[in-house]
C-alpha positions in Angstrom: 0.0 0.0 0.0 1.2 3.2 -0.7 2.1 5.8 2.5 -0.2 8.2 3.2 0.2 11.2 2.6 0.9 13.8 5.5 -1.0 17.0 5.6 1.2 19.8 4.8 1.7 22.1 8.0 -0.1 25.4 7.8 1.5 28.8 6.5 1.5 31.2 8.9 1.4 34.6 7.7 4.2 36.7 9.6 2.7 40.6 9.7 5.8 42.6 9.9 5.3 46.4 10.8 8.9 47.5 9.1 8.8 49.5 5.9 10.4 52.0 3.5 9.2 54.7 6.5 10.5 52.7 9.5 6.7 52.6 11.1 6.4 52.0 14.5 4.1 48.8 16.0 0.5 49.5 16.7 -0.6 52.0 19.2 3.4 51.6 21.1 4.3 55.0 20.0 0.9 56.8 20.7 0.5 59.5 23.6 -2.1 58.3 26.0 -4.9 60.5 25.1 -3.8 59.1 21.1 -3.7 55.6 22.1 -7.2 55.9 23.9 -9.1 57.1 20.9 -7.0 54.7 18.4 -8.6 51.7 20.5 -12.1 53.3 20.5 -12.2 53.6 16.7 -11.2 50.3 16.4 -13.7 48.9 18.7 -16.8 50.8 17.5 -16.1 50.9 14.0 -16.3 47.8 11.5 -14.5 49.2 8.2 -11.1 50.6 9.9 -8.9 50.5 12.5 -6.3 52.4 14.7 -4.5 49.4 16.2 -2.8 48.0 13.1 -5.5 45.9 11.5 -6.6 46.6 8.0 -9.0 48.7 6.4 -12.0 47.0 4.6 -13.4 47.5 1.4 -17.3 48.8 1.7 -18.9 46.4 -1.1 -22.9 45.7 -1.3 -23.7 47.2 1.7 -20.8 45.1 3.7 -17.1 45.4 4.8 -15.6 43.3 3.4 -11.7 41.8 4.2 -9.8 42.4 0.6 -8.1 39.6 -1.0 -4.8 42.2 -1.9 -1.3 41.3 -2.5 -0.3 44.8 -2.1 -1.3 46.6 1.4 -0.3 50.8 2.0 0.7 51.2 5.6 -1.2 54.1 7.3 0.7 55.9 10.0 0.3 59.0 12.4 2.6 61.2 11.0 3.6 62.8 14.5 4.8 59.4 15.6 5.2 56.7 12.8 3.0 54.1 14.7 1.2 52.3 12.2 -2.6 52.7 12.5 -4.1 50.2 9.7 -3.3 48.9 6.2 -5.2 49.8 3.1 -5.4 47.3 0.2 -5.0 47.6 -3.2 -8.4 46.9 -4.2 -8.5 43.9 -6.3 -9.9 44.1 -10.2 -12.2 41.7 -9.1 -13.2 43.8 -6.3 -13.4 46.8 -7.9 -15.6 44.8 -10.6 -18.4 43.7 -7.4 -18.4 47.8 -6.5 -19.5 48.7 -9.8 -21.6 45.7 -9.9 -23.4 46.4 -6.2 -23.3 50.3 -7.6 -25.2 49.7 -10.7 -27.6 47.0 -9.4 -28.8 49.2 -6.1 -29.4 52.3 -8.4 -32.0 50.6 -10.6 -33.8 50.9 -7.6 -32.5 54.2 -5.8 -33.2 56.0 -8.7 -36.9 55.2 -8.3 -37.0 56.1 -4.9 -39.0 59.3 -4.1 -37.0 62.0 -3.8 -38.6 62.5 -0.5 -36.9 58.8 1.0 -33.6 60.7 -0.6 -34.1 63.4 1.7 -34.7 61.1 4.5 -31.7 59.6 4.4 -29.6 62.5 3.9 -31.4 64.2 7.2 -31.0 61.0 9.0 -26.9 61.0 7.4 -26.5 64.7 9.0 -27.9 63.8 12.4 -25.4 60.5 12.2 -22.7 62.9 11.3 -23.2 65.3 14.0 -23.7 62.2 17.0 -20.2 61.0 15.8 -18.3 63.7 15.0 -15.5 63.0 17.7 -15.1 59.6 16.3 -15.0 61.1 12.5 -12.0 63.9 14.1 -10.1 61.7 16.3 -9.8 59.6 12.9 -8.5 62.7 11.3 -6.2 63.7 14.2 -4.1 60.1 14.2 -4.3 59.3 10.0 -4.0 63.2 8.7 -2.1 64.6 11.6 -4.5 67.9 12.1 -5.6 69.2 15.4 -8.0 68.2 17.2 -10.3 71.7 16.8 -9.3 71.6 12.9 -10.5 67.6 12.6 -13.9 69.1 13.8 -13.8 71.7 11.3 -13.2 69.7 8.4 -15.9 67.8 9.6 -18.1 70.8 9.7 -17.7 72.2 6.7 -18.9 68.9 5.0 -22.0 68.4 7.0 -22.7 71.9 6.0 -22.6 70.4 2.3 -25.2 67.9 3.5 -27.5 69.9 5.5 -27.8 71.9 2.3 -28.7 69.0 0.1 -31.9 68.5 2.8 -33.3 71.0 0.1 -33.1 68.3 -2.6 -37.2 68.5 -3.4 -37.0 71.9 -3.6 -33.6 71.9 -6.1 -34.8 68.8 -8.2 -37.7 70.7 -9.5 -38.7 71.2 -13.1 -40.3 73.2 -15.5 -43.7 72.8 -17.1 -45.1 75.1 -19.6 -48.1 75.3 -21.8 -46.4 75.6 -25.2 -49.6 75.2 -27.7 -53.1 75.0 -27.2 -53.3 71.6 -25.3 -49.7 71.0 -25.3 -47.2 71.0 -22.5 -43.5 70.9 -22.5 -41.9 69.5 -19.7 -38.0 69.6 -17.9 -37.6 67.2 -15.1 -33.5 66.3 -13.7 -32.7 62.7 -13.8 -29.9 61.0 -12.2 -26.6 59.7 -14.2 -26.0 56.3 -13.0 -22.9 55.3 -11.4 -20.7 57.9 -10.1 -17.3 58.1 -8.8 -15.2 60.2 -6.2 -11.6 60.3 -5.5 -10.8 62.1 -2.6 -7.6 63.9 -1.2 -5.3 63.7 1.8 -6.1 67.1 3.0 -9.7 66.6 3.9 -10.5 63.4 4.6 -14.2 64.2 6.1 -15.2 67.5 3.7 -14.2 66.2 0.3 -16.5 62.9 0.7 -18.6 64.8 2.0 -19.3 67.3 -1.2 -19.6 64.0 -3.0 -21.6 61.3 -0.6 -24.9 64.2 -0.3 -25.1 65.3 -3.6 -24.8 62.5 -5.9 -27.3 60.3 -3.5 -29.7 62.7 -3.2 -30.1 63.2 -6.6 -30.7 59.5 -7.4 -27.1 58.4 -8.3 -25.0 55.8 -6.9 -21.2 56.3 -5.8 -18.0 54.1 -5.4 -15.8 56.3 -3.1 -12.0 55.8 -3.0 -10.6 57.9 -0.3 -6.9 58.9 -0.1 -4.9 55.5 0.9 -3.6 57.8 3.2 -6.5 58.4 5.8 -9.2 56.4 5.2 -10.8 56.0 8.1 -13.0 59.0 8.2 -14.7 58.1 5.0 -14.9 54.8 6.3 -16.6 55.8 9.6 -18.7 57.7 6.9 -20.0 54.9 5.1 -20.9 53.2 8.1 -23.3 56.3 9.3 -24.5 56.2 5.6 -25.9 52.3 6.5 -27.0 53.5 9.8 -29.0 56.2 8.5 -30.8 53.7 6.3 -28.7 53.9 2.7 -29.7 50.8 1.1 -27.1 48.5 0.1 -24.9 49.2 -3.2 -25.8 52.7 -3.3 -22.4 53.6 -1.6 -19.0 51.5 -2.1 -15.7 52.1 -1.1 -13.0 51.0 -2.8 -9.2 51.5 -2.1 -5.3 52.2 -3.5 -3.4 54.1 -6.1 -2.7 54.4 -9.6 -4.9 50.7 -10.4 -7.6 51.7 -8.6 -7.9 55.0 -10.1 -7.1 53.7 -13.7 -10.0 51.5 -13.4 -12.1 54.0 -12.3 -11.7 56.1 -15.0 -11.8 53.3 -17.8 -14.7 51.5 -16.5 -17.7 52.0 -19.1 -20.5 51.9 -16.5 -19.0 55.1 -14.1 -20.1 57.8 -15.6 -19.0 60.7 -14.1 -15.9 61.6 -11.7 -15.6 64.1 -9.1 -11.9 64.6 -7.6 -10.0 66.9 -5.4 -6.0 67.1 -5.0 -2.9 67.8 -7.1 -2.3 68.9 -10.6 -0.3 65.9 -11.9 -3.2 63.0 -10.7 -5.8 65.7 -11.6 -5.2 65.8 -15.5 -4.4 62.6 -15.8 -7.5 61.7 -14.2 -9.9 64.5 -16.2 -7.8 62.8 -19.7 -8.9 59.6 -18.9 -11.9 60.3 -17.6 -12.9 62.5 -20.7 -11.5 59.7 -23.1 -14.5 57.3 -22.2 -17.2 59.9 -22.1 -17.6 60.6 -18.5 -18.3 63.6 -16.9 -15.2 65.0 -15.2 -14.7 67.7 -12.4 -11.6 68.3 -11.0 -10.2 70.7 -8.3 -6.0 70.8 -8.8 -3.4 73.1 -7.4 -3.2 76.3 -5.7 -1.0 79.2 -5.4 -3.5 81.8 -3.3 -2.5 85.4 -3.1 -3.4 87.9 -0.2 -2.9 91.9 -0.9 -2.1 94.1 2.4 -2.8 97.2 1.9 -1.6 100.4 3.7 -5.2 101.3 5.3 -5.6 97.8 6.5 -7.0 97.3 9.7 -3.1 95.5 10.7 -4.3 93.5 13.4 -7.2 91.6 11.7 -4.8 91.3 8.9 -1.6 90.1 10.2 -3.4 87.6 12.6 -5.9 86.6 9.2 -2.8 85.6 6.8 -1.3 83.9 10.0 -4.1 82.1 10.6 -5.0 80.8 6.6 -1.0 80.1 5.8 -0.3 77.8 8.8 -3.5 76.4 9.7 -3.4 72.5 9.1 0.5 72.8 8.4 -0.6 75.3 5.1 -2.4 71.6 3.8 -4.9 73.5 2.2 -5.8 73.9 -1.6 -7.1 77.5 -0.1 -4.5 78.3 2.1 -2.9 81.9 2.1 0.7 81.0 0.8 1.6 84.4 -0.6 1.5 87.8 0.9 1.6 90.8 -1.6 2.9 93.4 1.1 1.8 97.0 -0.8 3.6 100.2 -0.2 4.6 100.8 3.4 3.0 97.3 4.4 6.7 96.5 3.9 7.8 97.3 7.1 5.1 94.8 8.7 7.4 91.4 8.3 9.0 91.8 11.3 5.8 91.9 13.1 4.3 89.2 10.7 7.3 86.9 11.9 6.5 87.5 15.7 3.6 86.2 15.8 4.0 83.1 13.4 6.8 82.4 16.2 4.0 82.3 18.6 2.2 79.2 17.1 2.3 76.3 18.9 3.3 73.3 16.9 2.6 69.6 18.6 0.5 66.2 17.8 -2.8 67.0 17.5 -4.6 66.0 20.6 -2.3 68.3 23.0 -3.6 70.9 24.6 -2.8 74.6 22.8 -1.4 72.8 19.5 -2.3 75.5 16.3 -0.7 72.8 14.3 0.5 69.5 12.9 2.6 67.4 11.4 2.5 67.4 7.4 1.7 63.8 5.9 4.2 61.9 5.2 8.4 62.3 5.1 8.1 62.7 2.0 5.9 65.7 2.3 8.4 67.1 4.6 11.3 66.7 2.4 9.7 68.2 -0.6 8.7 71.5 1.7 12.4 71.6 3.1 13.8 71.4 -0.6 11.7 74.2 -1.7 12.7 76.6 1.4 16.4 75.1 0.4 15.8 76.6 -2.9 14.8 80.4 -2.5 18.3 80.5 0.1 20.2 79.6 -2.8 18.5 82.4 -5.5 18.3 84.6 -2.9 15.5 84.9 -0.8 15.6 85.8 2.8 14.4 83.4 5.4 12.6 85.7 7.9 11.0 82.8 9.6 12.6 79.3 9.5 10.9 75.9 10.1 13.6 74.1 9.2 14.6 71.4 11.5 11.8 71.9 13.9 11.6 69.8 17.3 8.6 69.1 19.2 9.0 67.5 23.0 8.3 63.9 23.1 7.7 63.4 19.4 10.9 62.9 18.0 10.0 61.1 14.6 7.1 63.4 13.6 7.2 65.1 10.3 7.7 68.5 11.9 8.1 71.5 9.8 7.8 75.1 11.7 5.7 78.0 10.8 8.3 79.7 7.4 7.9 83.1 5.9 10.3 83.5 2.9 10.8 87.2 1.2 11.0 86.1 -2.7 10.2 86.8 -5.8 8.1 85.7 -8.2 10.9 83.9 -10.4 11.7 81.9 -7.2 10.5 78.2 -7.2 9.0 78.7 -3.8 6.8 80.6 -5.7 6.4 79.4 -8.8 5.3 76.1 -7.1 2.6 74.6 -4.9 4.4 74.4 -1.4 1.2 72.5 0.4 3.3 73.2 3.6 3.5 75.8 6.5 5.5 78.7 4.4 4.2 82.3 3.6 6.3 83.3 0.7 6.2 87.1 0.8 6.2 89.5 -2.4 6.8 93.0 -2.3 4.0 95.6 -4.4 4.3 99.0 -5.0 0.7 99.5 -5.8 -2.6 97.6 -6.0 -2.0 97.1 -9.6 1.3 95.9 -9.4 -0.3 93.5 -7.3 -2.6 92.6 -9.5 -0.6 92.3 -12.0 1.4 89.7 -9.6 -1.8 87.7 -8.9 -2.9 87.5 -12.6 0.0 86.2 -14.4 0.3 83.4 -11.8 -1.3 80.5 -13.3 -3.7 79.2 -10.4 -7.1 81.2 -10.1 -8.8 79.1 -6.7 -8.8 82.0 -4.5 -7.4 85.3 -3.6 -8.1 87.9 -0.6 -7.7 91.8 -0.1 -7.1 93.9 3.6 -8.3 97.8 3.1 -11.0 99.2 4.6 -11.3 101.7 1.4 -14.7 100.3 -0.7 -13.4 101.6 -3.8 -10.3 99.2 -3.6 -12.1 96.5 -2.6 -14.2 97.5 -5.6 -11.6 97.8 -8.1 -9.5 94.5 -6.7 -12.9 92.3 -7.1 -13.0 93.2 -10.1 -10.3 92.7 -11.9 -8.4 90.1 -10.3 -8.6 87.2 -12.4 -8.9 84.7 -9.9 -12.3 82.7 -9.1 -12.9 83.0 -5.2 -12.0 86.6 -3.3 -12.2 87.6 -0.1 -12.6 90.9 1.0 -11.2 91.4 4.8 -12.0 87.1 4.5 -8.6 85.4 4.4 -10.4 81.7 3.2 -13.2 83.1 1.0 -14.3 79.2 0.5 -18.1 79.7 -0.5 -20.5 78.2 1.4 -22.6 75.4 0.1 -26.0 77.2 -1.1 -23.3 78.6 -3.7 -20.6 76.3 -5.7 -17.1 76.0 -5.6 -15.6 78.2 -8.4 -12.4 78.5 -8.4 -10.8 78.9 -11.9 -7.8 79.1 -14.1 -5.7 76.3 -14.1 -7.1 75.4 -10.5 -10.1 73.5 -12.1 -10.7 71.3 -14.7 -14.5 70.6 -16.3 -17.5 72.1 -16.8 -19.0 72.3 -13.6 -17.9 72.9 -10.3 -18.8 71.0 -7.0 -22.0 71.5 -4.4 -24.7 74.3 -4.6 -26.7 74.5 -7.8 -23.7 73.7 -10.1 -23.5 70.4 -8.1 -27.1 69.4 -8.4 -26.5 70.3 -12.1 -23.5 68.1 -12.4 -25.0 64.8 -10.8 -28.0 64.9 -13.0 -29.4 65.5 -16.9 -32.0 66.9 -17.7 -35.2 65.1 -19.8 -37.7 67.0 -22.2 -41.0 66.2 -22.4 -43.6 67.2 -24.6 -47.3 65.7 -24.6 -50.4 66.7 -26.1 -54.0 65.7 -24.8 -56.4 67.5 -27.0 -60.0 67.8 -25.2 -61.5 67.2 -28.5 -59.9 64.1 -29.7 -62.2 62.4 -27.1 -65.2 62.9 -30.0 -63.4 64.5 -33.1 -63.7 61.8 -36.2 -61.3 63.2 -38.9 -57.7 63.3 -38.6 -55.2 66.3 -39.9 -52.9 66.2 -42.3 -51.1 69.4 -42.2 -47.8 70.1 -41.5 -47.9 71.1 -37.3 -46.9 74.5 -36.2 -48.3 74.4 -32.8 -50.3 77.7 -33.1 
């Protein structure tokens, strides 16, 4: 007889916590009041993690553990603990999103649109019940405060209170256009939708997507930035909670793949993304190559013009306040000063008080702010203040090389305020860091001169507290959001997005009407019922002219 075979011994998978950014093991590098919320979120929410399990896809309704040979560390970047791994979505993963997506919205989209509105009131009470969760996510992935975690929360909920209005936006048009006759516009949904959403708000940007395409009758697959997931994942979970049927939101995970297929996959058909100019075009290319609707939100270069009859304190503690906030992570943060006329001589008291900000991990008491991202991140900021030293800038302000007590391996860079010029790369480019490059003006128009041959139109702000300045600076900067005596003029979600220039690409911008207009086409209808067709007995053969 032959032997029997033995049963091989099992394979035990070895998770190792090194890689190329020498992480740290789960939670063993986290302060206490970091290490207390990491456990919570991991206890009380089913798609991530903040003790170093991974991340889960969000397919049919259900988290789901990916099958992915290739897993993206997530650590807190004031620490390098890992937090959670994020797959590589699978094709075949990817393929059930789309599949769960399209399925669930031949339903969804024949809901009423009151059950829409339902959900998305229920979704905003969710939201607001969990923010701390949603912020302490934000706090340990993205490395933000505490206070600005809340506010980037906020400022998305705001998105979805507004889309409680969806009866009243989705409206349409009726008109009797000929005896008998009536032409009608209603707003229909797309279909499958898509978002890709940035680093730098990982709570706001899916949450100018999430409202607004479900309200109006779409579905959506989600990827969020492999680098902080867990606040759209927390998300997705509230979205269940608050009675989303299954399929109608997916997330899906990764890089390059994952956004690839997004963009080449014939059912999506329509792509909303926020982050930097490189991914963007490529993105909006691809996108537009297959016939999908594209909107895209890229770089940022945002001027701010002090003028002489400023009011200096709101001023000088405004550009403060919009250049550094978040570690200057901000598509719409202040990261150039145009100092005009005698506003020259305010620097040195500019500099004082960017020395007074308080720089720490973002639960700590008094922090104004983070880490940036990633090393990477870091070293990309630190070569650009490298490079306006060496053509000749002056570094008022140095964050260079920055130290915070008891966090030795964060990605610390200190509040930086650079006197350059416009031929300077730390001004030519998209810093995405805590540095104020500072650019000397003669006059308003030389400043708006300055402002208008940069390439980036997102937004722009003016101090004076003369009206006809104000006047003449609104309108002729060419530069789609502006700010009077408002240092962040972001708009507000009853009005749209609209920055401009090579800050956006596609037709239509994101939330407020322009959003409703981009998740939805309209239909024409035209019917006639003629009263006396009910007894007339000859029929007409002359050419209509609906008189």
């Amino acid at each position: 007889m032959p032997l029997a075979k033995l049963p091989r011994p099992a394979r035990l998978r070895v998770r190792s916590y090194a890689t190329t950014t020498g992480s740290r093991p789960p939670l063993s590098g986290l302060s206490a009041a970091a290490k207390s919320k990491a456990e919570q979120i991991s206890k009380e929410w089913k798609g991530t993690s903040a003790t170093g399990e991974n991340t889960k896809n969000f397919i049919g309704g259900e988290f789901v553990e990916s099958k992915a040979d290739k897993w993206i560390d997530v650590v807190d970047p004031a620490t390098q603990t890992l937090l959670t791994r994020v797959p590589e979505t699978t094709s075949s993963e990817f393929e059930q999103a789309v599949t769960a997506a399209s399925q669930a919205y031949k339903t969804w989209s024949r809901s009423s649109v009151l059950t829409r509105q339902r959900f998305v009131m229920e979704l905003q009470h969710q939201l607001r019940q969990h923010g701390d969760a949603i912020a302490s996510s934000i706090v340990l992935e993205q490395g933000k405060t505490y206070p600005d975690a809340q506010g980037d929360l906020l400022r998305g909920l705001q998105v979805v209170e507004t889309a409680c209005g969806i009866p009243s936006a989705l409206m349409g048009q009726t008109i009797e256009v000929s005896k008998d006759m009536d032409t009608s516009t209603r707003r229909l949904p797309l279909g499958v939708c898509a978002s890709i959403a940035p680093f730098n708000f990982p709570a706001m940007i899916p949450l100018w997507t999430i409202p607004m395409a479900l309200a109006t009758g779409n579905t959506l697959i989600l990827k969020p930035s492999e680098r902080d997931p867990g606040a759209a994942m927390i998300i997705a979970e509230l979205c269940k909670r608050a009675g989303l049927p299954e399929g109608v939101l997916n997330v899906i995970h990764g890089t390059v793949p994952t956004v690839n297929a997004i963009c080449d996959h014939p059912t999506i058909k329509a792509i909303s993304f926020v982050g930097g100019d490189r991914a963007g075009k490529h993105i909006y290319e691809r996108g537009r190559a297959t016939g999908k609707r594209v909107q895209a939100n890229l770089g940022a270069k945002n001027h701010a013009v002090l003028m002489p009859d400023a009011n200096k304190n709101h001023a000088l503690n405004s550009i403060i306040g919009a250049a550094f906030g978040a570690a200057g992570q901000r598509c719409m943060a202040i990261s150039v000063a145009v100092l005009v006329g005698p506003t020259h001589s305010w620097i040195p008291e500019l500099v004082e008080r960017a020395k007074k900000l308080k720089v720490n991990q973002g639960f700590e008491q008094g922090a104004d702010l983070g880490p940036v991202i990633s090393p990477a991140a870091k070293q990309r900021i630190t070569s650009l203040i490298a490079s306006a030293e060496e053509e000749g800038g002056v570094i008022a302000l140095d964050g260079r090389g920055y130290q915070v007590p008891g966090y030795p391996d964060g990605n610390w860079v200190g509040p930086t305020i650079i006197e350059a010029t416009t031929t300077m790369r730390c001004y030519r480019e998209e810093i995405f860091g805590p540095v104020l490059v500072v650019i000397k003006a003669d006059t308003l128009d030389d400043a708006l001169a300055i402002i208008n041959e940069n390439k980036y139109g997102n937004g722009t702000a003016i101090f004076t507290q003369s009206g006809a300045t104000a006047r003449k600076f609104e309108r002729e900067v060419e530069v789609g959001q502006v700010g009077v005596n408002v240092p962040i003029p972001v708009p507000l979600p009853m009005f749209s997005w609209s920055g401009n220039k090579a800050s956006f690409l596609g037709d239509i911008p994101f939330y407020g009407r322009h959003g409703i207009d981009f998740y939805t086409q309209n239909k024409t209808t035209t019917s006639l019922w003629k009263a006396e067709d009910a007894i007339g007995n000859k029929a007409s053969v002359d050419m209509p002219t609906h008189h």
